[in-house]
Structures are given as C-alpha cells and as structure tokens.
C-alpha positions, 0 to 999 in steps of 0.5 A: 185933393178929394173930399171925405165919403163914406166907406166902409164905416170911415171918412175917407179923403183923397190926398197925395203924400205931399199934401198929408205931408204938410197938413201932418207938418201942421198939425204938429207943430200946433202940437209942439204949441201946446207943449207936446213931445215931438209926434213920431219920435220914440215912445212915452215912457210912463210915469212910474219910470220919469226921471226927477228932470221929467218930474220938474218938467211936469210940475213947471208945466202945472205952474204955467197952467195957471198964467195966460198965453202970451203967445196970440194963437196959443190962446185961442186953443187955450182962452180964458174961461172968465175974461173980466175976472183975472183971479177966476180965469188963472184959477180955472187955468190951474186946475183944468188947463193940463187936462184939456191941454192934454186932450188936444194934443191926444187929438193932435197926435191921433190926426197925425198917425191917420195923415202918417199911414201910408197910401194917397187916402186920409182914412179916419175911423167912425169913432174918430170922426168928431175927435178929428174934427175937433183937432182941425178946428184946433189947427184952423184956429192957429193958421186964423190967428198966423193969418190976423183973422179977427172977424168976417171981413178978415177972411173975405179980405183973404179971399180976394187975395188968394183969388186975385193971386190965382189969376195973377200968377199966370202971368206974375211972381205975387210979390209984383202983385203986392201980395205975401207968398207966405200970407198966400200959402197960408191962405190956401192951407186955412181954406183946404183945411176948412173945406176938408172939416166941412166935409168930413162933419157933413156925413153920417158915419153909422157908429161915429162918435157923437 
C-alpha cells in the first residue's frame, strides 16, 4: 500500500487488488448501513418507472427518517442535530435525513466504482477528492463505533494492541496473546483507512473541489 500523489490532475494510491478488495467490501457495506441498494448490481431505475412496492419502500424509508438510529454506528453517520430537544431532532430527522442519507451513499458508491476500476492504483479525480474524503470519514466513523472508540484513549489502547500483536505474531497465534484476531483486523483496517485519508487531503490537486 502507497500513499496518495499527485498525478496527472488525480490522487493516486498504490493498492494491490486484495487490498481495494476489501476497503471496497467496507465501503459497501456502510452503504448497505445507510440503506442503499447493493453497489455493482444492476441499474437504478428511475422514478417515473417504480412500482407501487418501490413507492411503499421509499415512503417507510421517509418515516423512519424521523426515528433515531438504533444501531450505534448508523448514528454517528446520522446524529441527532439537537440532542436535548427530542421533538427538534425528529423533526430535523424528517425533513432532512433522506437528503444527506442519500448524499452519503452517493459518495459511497462513487469511492467503491474508483476502488472497483481495474489495475493495483486507487485513482481519484480532482473534483473527487474531497467527496471521497468525506466518504472515508463515513467508513472510519462505523469501523470507530465497530471498534468502542469513544475518546483518545480508546484509540491509544488500540494501538498498543496492534503493536503488541505485530511483534507477538512471530512467535504466537493473538488469541495466546489474549488479544481478538477480529478486533485486530479491525484495528489495521481503521488505522490503513486513516492514514490513506490523511494523505489523500494533504495534496493540493489544481481543480479539486473545495
């Protein structure tokens, strides 16, 4: 895995095709999360061709715009706008949740269609650059919330975990460490995801959005 430069008026990073494999898994299924159909299947029909079933679909999805999230990760992607006003929040919920619902799986699906092109590069245009970073944020946010990180020293404790795994895995399986394989696959996926954002929004790419 390489960082992202400049080239050609796009962000480039080197990834081999098992690692866009699964940071494209990931970014899916926070799509699937937010209520999107499943990325690559098939084509959108649009609205003037659904079906009454497709209709009820959309208005159930409108009413539960106005419930909060059960699910903690769903949540953080979604937060209440006025935590000590229920009555606000669910009617800010209602008449605004569909549209940034909406743009984040728009944002979603265009990270999994750059991750998806052939070759061992993740290419994204200019004027991509910042949609995609806010994509990843998205992605990092669920992974964070999979993972318990509440604060700093979540994310430290974290870290001591994956470092202690790394050097222990040499020599020992992490469960004989007392550490979770899962919580530590995890962790690397977070961390690779972080350090992939941070450099994609460090360069200055003439032409990309602000």
């Amino acid at each position: 895995m390489r960082a992202f430069v400049v080239r050609d008026h796009e962000a480039v990073a080197g990834l081999d095709e098992d690692e866009r494999l699964v940071i494209a898994r990931i970014v899916a299924d926070v799509g699937l999360l937010l209520g999107a159909e499943s990325f690559g299947h098939g084509e959108a029909r649009t609205p003037e061709r659904d079906d009454l079933a497709s209709v009820m679909r959309f208005l159930e999805r409108l009413d539960d715009a106005a419930v909060e999230p059960d699910d903690p990760a769903l949540l953080r992607l979604l937060p209440n706008a006025a935590p000590d006003d229920r009555e606000v929040a669910d009617e800010f919920r209602r008449l605004t949740h569909q549209d940034i619902r909406d743009g984040k799986i728009d944002r979603l699906r265009r990270v999994w269609e750059q991750l998806s092109a052939p070759g061992d590069e993740w290419a994204v245009p200019s004027d991509e650059v910042m949609a995609t970073a806010a994509a990843l944020t998205d992605v990092r946010l669920v992974v964070a919330s999979r993972l318990g990180i509440e604060s700093d020293e979540d994310a430290e404790a974290l870290h001591r975990d994956i470092a202690e795994a790394s050097a222990g895995l040499r020599t020992a399986d992490p469960e004989d460490l007392g550490l979770d394989p899962e919580r530590l696959w995890l962790g690397m996926l977070y961390d690779a995801l972080t350090w992939l954002q941070e450099s994609l929004v460090s360069l200055r790419i003439g032409g990309s959005d602000e």
